[in-house]
N, C-alpha and C positions, 0 to 999 in steps of 0.2 A: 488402593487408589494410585493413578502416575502421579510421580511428582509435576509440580508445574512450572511451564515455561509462560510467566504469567506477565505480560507486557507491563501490566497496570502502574506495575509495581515500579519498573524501571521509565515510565512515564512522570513520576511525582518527581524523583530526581533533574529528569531533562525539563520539563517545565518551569523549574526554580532558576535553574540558568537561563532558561528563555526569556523569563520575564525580565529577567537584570539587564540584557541585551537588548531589550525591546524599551525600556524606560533610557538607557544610554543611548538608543538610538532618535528617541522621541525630544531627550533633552540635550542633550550635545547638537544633535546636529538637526534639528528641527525636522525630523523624516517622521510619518504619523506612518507605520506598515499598513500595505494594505492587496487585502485578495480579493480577486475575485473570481466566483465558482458559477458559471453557467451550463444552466440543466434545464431538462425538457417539459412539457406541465404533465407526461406521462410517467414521469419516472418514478420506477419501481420500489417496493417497499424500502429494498435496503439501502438502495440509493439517499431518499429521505431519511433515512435512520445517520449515515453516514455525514450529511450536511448539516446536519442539527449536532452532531458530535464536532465537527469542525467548528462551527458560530461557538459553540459553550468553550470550547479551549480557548477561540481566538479571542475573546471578552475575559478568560479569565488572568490573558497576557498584553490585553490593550493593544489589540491587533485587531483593524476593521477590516470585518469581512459584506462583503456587497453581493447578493444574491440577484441572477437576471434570470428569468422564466423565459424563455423563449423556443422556437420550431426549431431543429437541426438548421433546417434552409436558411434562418438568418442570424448562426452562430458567428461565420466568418463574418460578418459585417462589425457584429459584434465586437467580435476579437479585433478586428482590425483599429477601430477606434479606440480600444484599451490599450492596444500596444504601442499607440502614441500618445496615451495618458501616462507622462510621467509622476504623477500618485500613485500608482497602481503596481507598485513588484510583481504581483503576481496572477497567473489564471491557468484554473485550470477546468474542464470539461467534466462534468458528473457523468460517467456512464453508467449503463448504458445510454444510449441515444433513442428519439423515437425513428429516425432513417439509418440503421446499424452502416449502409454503406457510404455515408460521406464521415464516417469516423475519421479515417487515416485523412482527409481532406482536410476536418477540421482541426483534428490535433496540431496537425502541419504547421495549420496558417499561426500557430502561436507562437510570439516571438523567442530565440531559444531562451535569452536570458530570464525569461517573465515562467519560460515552463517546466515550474514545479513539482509540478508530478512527474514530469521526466515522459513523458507519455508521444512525445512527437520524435522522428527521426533526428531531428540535431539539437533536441533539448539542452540544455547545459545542467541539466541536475540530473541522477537516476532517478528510477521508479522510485515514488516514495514506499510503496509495497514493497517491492523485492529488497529497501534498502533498510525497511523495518524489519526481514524476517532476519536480513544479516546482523543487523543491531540485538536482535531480541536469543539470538546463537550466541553471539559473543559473550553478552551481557549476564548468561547464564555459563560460561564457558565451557562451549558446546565445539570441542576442537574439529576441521571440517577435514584436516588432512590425513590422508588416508584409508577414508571412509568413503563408501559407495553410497549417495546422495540421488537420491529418485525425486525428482519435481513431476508431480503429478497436474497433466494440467498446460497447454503453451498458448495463454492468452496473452493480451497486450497488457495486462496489469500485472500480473504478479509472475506465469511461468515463465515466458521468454524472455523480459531482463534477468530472473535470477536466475537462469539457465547458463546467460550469457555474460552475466556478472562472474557468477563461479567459474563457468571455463577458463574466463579470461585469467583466472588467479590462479588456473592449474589444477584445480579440485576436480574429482571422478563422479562428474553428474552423468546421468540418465534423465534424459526428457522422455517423459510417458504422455501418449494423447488419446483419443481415440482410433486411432493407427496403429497404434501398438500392438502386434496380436497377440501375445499373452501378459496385459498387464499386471494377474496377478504373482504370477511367475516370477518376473523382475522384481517385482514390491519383495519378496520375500529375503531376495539377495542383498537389499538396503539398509544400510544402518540409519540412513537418514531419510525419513521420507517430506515431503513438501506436500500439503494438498492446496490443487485450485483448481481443480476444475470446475466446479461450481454441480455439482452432481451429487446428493443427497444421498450420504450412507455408499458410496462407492467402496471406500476401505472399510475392509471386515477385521474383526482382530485375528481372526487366521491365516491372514499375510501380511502381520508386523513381525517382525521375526524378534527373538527374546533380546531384551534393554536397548531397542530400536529408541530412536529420538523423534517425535513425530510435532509435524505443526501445521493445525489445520488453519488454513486461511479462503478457504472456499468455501460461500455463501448461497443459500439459495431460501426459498420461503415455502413454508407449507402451509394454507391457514393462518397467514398473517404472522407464524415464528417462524425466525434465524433456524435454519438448519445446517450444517456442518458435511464437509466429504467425507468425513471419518466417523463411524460408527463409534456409537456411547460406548460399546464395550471394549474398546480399547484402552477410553479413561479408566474401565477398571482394576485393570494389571498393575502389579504393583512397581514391573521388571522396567515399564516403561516412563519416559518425559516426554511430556503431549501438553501445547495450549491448554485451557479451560474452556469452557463454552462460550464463556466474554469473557473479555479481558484479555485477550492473545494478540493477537496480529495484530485487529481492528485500533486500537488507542494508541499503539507504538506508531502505526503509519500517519496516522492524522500527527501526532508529535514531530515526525521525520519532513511533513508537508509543511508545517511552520518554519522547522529549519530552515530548511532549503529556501524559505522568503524571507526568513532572520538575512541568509548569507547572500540571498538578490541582494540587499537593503544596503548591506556592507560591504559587497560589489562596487555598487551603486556611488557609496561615501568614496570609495576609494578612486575611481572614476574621475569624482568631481574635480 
């Protein structure tokens, strides 16, 4: 079996600090935190699976989260009035959406301090995604320098910040898409692979090449289950470090999304 690069685990740790920060910030300085996540009434399995893992952390660190159901068409109205609700640190967008092309319209209109997911053009946080898988590397000490780094995958969540997270720090990424004409070719020259595409069983384990470091974070559903970019038989090598099937990416990023409304909130005090 891989060994694992198991978010979970380094989740119990950062939540113990979270909530000391969240009680400091509730009692020193009268701030109640608070999110909020608007999503579509169509939105997809994982999508729901994903906001109900947000609600259980933010209740278990005394962090109100406020859930709006509403059309794409009347998110920016939305946002608009939250970003002048000084309650509110933060918001972010459940994607996908049910009109995919006013995405970049609505992330926009989110004020940058307030967007936590990092998800708009001048956001003031990164992706809470890409800033999880960075944490979830580290925290295993998964050295990135020197190493040929393939992010599989260039959506607005998870590939092209951490694409453009790593450049920026000088690491040897590979961005792979469906543009790529020989993706498995490159996979094979990686020591680090990234999955997001969101493509079920995409990576086979005959192009993880031997003690490859692998972390899938690309989600899709078959029949109502989580399915994975990375084929099961990769977790069965013994050569390699791969996520688990839960417990990877998913719980470190929602962790990473508190933060970043922990550090609005003390922003915020700091401000005042």
């Amino acid at each position: 079996m891989a060994r694992e690069l198991n978010g979970t685990e380094l989740v119990s740790f950062i939540k113990e600090r979270q909530a000391k920060q969240v009680r400091m910030i509730r009692q020193a300085h009268g701030i109640i935190p608070r999110l909020v996540i608007l999503m579509t009434p169509n939105a997809s399995g994982p999508s729901g699976v994903y906001v109900r893992m947000k609600q259980h952390y933010a209740e278990d660190i005394e962090i109100v989260v406020d859930i709006e159901v509403s059309e794409s068409s009347e998110m920016k109205n939305l946002i608009a009035r939250y970003n002048e609700d000084v309650s509110v640190q933060g918001i972010i967008v459940q994607l996908p959406i049910d009109d995919p092309s006013l995405t970049d319209e609505i992330v926009n209109s989110i004020a940058p301090d307030k967007d936590i997911d990092g998800l708009g053009n001048s956001a003031g946080y990164p992706s809470a995604t890409a800033d999880a898988v960075n944490w979830l590397l580290a925290g295993y000490g998964v050295d990135l320098v020197g190493k040929k780094i393939a992010v599989v995958g260039q959506g607005r969540l998870v590939g092209a910040p951490l694409t453009a997270m790593w450049r920026a720090s000088g690491y040897d990424v590979m961005p792979l898409d469906i543009t790529t004409r020989d993706i498995n070719k490159e996979l094979q020259k990686a020591d680090i692979i990234i999955a997001a595409a969101g493509c079920p069983r995409l990576i086979s384990s005959e192009v993880v090449k031997e003690g490859a470091v692998v972390v899938d974070a690309g989600t899709t559903t078959e029949n109502g289950v989580l399915i994975g970019d990375v084929d099961d038989a990769v977790r069965e090598r013994a050569d390699v470090m791969m996520t688990p099937k839960k417990g990877g990416v998913g719980p470190l990023t929602v962790a990473l999304l508190f933060d970043h409304l922990i550090q609005a909130c003390l922003a915020r005090i700091t401000r005042a």
